[in-house]
N, C-alpha and C positions, 0 to 999 in steps of 0.2 A: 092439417097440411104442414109439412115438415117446410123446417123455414128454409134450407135450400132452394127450397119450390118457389116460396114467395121470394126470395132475393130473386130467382131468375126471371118471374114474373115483373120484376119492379122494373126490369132492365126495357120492358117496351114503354112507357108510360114513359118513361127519361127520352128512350131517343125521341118520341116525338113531342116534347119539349125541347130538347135539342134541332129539332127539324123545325119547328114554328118559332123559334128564334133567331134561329139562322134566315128563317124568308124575310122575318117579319126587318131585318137590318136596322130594328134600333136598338138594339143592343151592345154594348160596348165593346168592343176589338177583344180587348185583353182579357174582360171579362165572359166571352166567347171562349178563347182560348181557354180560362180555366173550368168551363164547365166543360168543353170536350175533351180536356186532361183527366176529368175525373175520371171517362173511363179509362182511359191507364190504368187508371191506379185498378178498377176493378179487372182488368184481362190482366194484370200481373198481380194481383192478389186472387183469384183465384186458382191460377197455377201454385203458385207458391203453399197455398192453405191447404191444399189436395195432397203435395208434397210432405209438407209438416204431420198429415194426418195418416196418409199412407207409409209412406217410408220414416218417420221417425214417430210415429203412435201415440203425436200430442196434436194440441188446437194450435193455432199458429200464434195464438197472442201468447202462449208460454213458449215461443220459441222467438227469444229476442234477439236474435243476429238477422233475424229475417222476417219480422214483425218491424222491429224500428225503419228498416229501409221500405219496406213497402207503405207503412203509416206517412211519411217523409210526402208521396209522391202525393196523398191526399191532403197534404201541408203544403206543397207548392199550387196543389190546385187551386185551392184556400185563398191564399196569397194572389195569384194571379185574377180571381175574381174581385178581392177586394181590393186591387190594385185599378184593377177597370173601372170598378165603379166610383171610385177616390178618381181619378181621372177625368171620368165622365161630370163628376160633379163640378170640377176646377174649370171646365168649359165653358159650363153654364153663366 
């Protein structure tokens, strides 16, 4: 199975983790937020990767003008879950 395949397949098994987290409301705000930034980062990294591969005839991690800014949004994701959860524990 080409791994395309299996990345798009990964993408249900996330939302609903995303979905039973979100009912389940104990999950931290912020840390919420950054798991549903993650996909961001995937619906604007897979434009951009299709772009890299079609129109300029490389993989997108050899094109760094636009590999560093899409990596970036899955580093604010990052950040805003470990901000939640650093949060959540201060509460406690």
């Amino acid at each position: 199975m080409p791994a395309e395949s299996l990345f798009a397949l990964s993408l249900f098994p996330y939302l609903g983790f995303l979905y039973f987290i979100t009912r389940s409301g104990k999950m931290p705000r912020l840390a919420l937020y950054g798991f549903y930034f993650t996909l961001v980062f995937v619906f604007v990294t897979i434009p951009v990767g299709l772009y890299c591969k079609v129109v300029l005839d490389q993989s997108l991690s050899n094109v760094d003008w636009l590999h560093g800014p899409a990596e970036s949004l899955l580093t604010l994701a990052n950040i805003l879950v470990v901000l939640g959860f650093k949060q959540a524990l201060a509460d406690l």
